[in-house]
Structure formats: structure tokens, C-alpha cells
N, C-alpha and C positions, 0 to 999 in steps of 0.2 A: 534850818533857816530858809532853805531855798524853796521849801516846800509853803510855809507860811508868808514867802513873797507871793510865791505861784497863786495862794489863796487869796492872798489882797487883788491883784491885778488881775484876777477873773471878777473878783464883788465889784470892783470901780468898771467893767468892763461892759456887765449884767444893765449896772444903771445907766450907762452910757445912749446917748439917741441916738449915736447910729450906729447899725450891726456891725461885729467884729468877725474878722477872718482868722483864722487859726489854720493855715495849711504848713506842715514841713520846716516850722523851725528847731532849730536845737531849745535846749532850754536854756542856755545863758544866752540869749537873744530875752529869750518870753520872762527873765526874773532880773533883768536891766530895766526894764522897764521903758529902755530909750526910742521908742517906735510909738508913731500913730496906730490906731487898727483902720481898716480900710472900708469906705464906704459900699457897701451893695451897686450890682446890677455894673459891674465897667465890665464889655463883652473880650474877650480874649481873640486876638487877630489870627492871623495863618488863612492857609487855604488847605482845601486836598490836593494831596500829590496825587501825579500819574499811575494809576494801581502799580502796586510791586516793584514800583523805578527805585524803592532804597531797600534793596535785598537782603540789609544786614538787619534790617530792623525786626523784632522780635514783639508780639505778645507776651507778657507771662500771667499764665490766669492760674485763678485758685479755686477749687470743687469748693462748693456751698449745695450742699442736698446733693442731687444728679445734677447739678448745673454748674459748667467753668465759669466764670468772670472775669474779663480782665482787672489786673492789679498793678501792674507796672511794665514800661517799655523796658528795654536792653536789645544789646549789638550781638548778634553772630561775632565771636573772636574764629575758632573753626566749626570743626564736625560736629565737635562734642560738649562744647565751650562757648558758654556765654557772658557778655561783662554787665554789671548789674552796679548797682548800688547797695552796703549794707544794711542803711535805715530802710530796706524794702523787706527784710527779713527780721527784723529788730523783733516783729511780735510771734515771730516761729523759735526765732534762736534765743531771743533773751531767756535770762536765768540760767541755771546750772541742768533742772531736771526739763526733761522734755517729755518723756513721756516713763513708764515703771522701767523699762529696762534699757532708756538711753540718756551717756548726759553728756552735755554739749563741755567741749574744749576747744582748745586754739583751732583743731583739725575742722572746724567747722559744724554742722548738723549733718550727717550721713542719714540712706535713706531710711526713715521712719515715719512717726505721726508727723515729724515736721513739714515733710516732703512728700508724703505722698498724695497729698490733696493738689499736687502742682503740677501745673504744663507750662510748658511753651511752644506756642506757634509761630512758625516762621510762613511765610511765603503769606501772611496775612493782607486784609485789605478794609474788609468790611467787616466788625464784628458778628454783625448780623446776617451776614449771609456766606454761606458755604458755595464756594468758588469751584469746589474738586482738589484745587490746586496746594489747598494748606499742608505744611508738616506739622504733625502737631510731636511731640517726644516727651514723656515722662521726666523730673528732675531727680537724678540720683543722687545730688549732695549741692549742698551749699558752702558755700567758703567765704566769709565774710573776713575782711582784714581782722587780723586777731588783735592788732591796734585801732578799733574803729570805737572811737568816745561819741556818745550818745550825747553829751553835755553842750558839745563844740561840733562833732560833725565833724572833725576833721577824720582823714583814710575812710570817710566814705566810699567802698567802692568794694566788691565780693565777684568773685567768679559762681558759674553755675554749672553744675558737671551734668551732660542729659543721658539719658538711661541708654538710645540709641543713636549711629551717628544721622547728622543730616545729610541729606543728598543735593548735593551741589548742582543748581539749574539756574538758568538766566536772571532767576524769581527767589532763589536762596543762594547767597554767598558772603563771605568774610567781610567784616570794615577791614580798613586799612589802621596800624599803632601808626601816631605819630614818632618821628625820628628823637634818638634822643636829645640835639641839640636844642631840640625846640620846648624845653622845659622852661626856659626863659617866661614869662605870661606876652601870650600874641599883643599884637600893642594896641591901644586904646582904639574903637574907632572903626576896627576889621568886621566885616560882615561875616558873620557863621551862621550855621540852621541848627535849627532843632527842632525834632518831631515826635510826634503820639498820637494817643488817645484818649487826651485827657480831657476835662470840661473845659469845656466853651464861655461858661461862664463865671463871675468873680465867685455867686453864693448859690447856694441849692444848685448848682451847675448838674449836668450827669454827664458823660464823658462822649466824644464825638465816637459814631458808630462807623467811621471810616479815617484811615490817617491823614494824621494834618501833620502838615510844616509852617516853620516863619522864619523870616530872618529877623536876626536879632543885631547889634552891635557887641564889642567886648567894651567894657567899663573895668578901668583902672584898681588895682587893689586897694590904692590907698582911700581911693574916692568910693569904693564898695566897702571897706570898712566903714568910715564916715558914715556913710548913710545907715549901719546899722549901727550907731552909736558907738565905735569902737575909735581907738586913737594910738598914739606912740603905745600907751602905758594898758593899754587893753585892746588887746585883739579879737578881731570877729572874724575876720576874712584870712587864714592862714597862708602860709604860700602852696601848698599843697591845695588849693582854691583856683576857680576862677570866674569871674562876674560876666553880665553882659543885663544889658538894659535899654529895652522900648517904651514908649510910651502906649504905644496900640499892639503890642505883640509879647507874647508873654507863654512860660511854661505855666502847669497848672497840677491843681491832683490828679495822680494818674498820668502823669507823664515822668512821674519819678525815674529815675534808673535809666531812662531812655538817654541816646546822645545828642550831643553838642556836636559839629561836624564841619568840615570842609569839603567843596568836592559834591560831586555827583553817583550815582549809581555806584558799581562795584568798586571806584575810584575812590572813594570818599575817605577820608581821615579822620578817623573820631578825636578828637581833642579835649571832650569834658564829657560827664557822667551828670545826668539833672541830678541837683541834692535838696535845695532849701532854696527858700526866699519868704517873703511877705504878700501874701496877696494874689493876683495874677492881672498881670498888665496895670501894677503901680509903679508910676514915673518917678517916686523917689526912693523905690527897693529894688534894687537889681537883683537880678537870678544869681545864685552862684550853683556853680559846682567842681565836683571833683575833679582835677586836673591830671589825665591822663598821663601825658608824659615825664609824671613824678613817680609813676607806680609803675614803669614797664620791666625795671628787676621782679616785682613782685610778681607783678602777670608773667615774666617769663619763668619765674621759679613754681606758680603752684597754679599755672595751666594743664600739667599733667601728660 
């Protein structure tokens, strides 16, 4: 059934006059049907940061021919550990076979086909240009929540094991977990950042070739379900979620996986995981993501 909604609200979408965005939702968002699609051409806010002032922030690129690409941000947790998002792996890890002689289980993809077209750079700045200063390290294994639903998005959220450790310098070092009290959702209103190097723009975007940040607001659960069509009796926005919404600033593709954050430099307190939203810098869909300080049993049990 879900499949032959999918096909209706692509045909009504096709005829449609003005172009449709398709970035990072789950699919019961896209076969609710309850959402506008978003008009072309709205530019996505932030600026660049100061090279390398957020030390935890990570590239992660994937081999295509001889050449990496970046494909999603993520936080330095340590040496050897980084926090990610699941749906950033969905098209390495989904199914059962991976490749003739490995198959994927709770334990995550270990390395093989799935991994070994992947890096991560840390001490990054500018995609495009080589500084000296980058780590770049191999991925050894992914660990995706072994409860991460593709349908809802919710436990959005995967550790990444790297082949070797980083070297801790003024230019790489750790976020900070938030404490566990603060599971509560920050309250409506609160300024947090988030950063990448994702497009700039709403459609045909291509991704900024040096990091950007923006502050953003947090938006309400109840008021971030609403706006994606969800209510008492159906949920969009879970508590293991959390929102935030500008009208000029906005996460985008390719900034998947990257953080939500308090705090500066090596101070900083990651608080959310990008996961999904509508669009980029649409004033009536807020960003959500995964909420850190729901999973830090998990991050402490299979950080390793």
C-alpha cells in the first residue's frame, strides 16, 4: 500500500508547477501526504567559521573512481570514534548480503565492500584544498543502532570505528556528551549551531567547499510534530528527536550526520545529530534530529 501511495504522490508531484524537494525524510512523512513541496531557489544562511575553530567536526567521504567525496559531517567522540547518523549508511548497510562473503547483523557492517571506500577527515577546512594539516583515517566498521527504523527515523544515530587512532592537536579534538540530566528537550527558543558542508542552495545546490555554521533556534516537539502533519494520535517527531527552526538558516544535504551544538571550540556540547527535515531554510519545517542525550547508554556501551 505504502509503495502505491509513494507512486501517487510522485505522479501529482511531476505535474505540479513548482519543483519539488525530496532531501532526508523518512517515508511516513512522504506517504502522509501532509506537507507542501518547496519552492526552488531559497539560499541557505550560515557563514564560514574561523578554519579548524570546531575540532570535533569531521568529513566523511566516500571513494568514487580514485577520488573521495565528501558525504556526510560527524563529531570526533575520541581517538578512534566517531558519532554519525544511521540513515548516512542506510545505502552501505541496508539488506542482509553485502557483499559474497559478508552479511550484515545487529554488530553493524565490519570492514569490507561496505567500508572500505570510506574516510574521514578531521582537522578539515576547505574541501578543496589541502592545508598539510588534515588527518585523514580509514573506516573499520560501522555501528548503526540495531533499532534504527528507516520508516520513522527514529535511533537515528551509528557510531564509526576508524582504522587508526587520531592525533589530538589544537585543530583535532573530542565534542563534549551532554550530561545526562539534560535529556529533558532544551526549551523552546535556545540558540544552538550547526555546521557542514552541505549545499547552499534549496535545489541543484552543490555543497560549500569550506565549513559553514548558523545559528538556529530549538522549536518545540509538539509544534515540530504539527508541522509535519503529526498530532496526539500520530507521531512524527518522537522523543528521542529534536527540532529547531529558521527562516534564513537552515541544515541541507550533506550536512547529514553532522552536529547540533552548544559552546565553542574544544568546549562545545553536541546535543543533536542532523537527521531529516523538508527542504532547506523552509519557515514551516523545522530540522529535526536525533537527540543525543537519549542514547549516551548506548554510545557508552558500544563506543568500544
Amino acid at each position: 500500500m505504502k509503495f502505491i501511495l509513494l507512486a501517487a504522490f510522485l505522479a501529482c508531484v511531476s505535474a505540479a508547477p513548482r519543483r519539488a524537494v525530496f532531501p532526508r525524510l523518512p517515508l511516513s512523512v512522504i506517504t502522509s501526504g501532509n506537507f507542501d513541496t518547496i519552492p526552488e531557489n531559497k539560499i541557505v544562511g550560515g557563514s564560514e567559521v574561523v578554519p579548524n575553530s570546531l575540532p570535533f567536526q569531521i568529513s566523511l567521504q566516500r571513494k568514487s573512481g580514485n577520488i573521495f567525496s565528501h558525504m556526510c559531517g560527524g563529531s570526533i567522540l575520541d581517538e578512534t570514534t566517531i558519532l554519525n547518523a544511521a540513515h548516512c549508511f542506510t545505502h552501505l548497510c541496508a539488506g542482509s548480503i553485502l557483499d559474497e562473503s559478508t552479511i550484515l547483523t545487529s554488530a553493524g557492517c565490519v570492514a569490507n565492500q561496505a567500508t572500505r571506500n570510506l574516510q574521514v577527515v578531521a582537522s578539515e577546512h576547505s574541501l578543496g584544498t589541502i592545508s598539510g594539516e588534515e588527518e585523514i583515517r580509514l573506516v573499520a566498521s560501522i555501528l548503526p543502532n540495531a533499532a534504527y527504523d528507516a520508516n520513522t527515523n527514529e535511533r537515528d544515530i551509528a557510531i564509526v570505528k576508524l582504522s587508526t587512532p587520531l592525533v589530538y592537536t589544537s585543530k583535532v579534538a573530542p565534542v563534549v556528551l551532554p550530561p545526562p540530566l539534560s535529556e529533558l528537550d532544551p526549551p523552546a527558543g535556545l540558540d544552538v549551531t550547526i555546521a557542514g558542508w552541505g549545499d547552499t542552495v534549496e535545489v541543484n545546490g552543490t555543497g560549500s567547499d569550506v565549513l559553514i555554521s548558523a545559528t538556529v533556534p530549538i522549536v518545540a516537539d509538539d509544534v515540530c510534530n504539527l508541522a509535519y502533519g503529526g498530532n496526539e494520535n500520530s507521531t512524527i517527531v518522537f522523543p528521542d528527536m529534536m527540532c529547531t527552526g529558521n527562516s534564513n538558516a537552515d541544515a541541507c544535504n550533506r550536512d547529514l550526520g553532522g552536529p547540533l551544538f552548544t559552546g565553542t571550540g574544544a568546549e562545545a556540547v553536541i546535543h543533536g545529530i542532523i537527521s531529516f527535515g523538508i527542504g532547506c531554510g523552509a519557515s514551516s519545517y523545522p530540522d529535526v534530529y536525533t537527540q543525543v542525550s537519549y542514547f549516551l547508554d548506548w554510545i557508552a556501551a558500544n563506543r568500544g
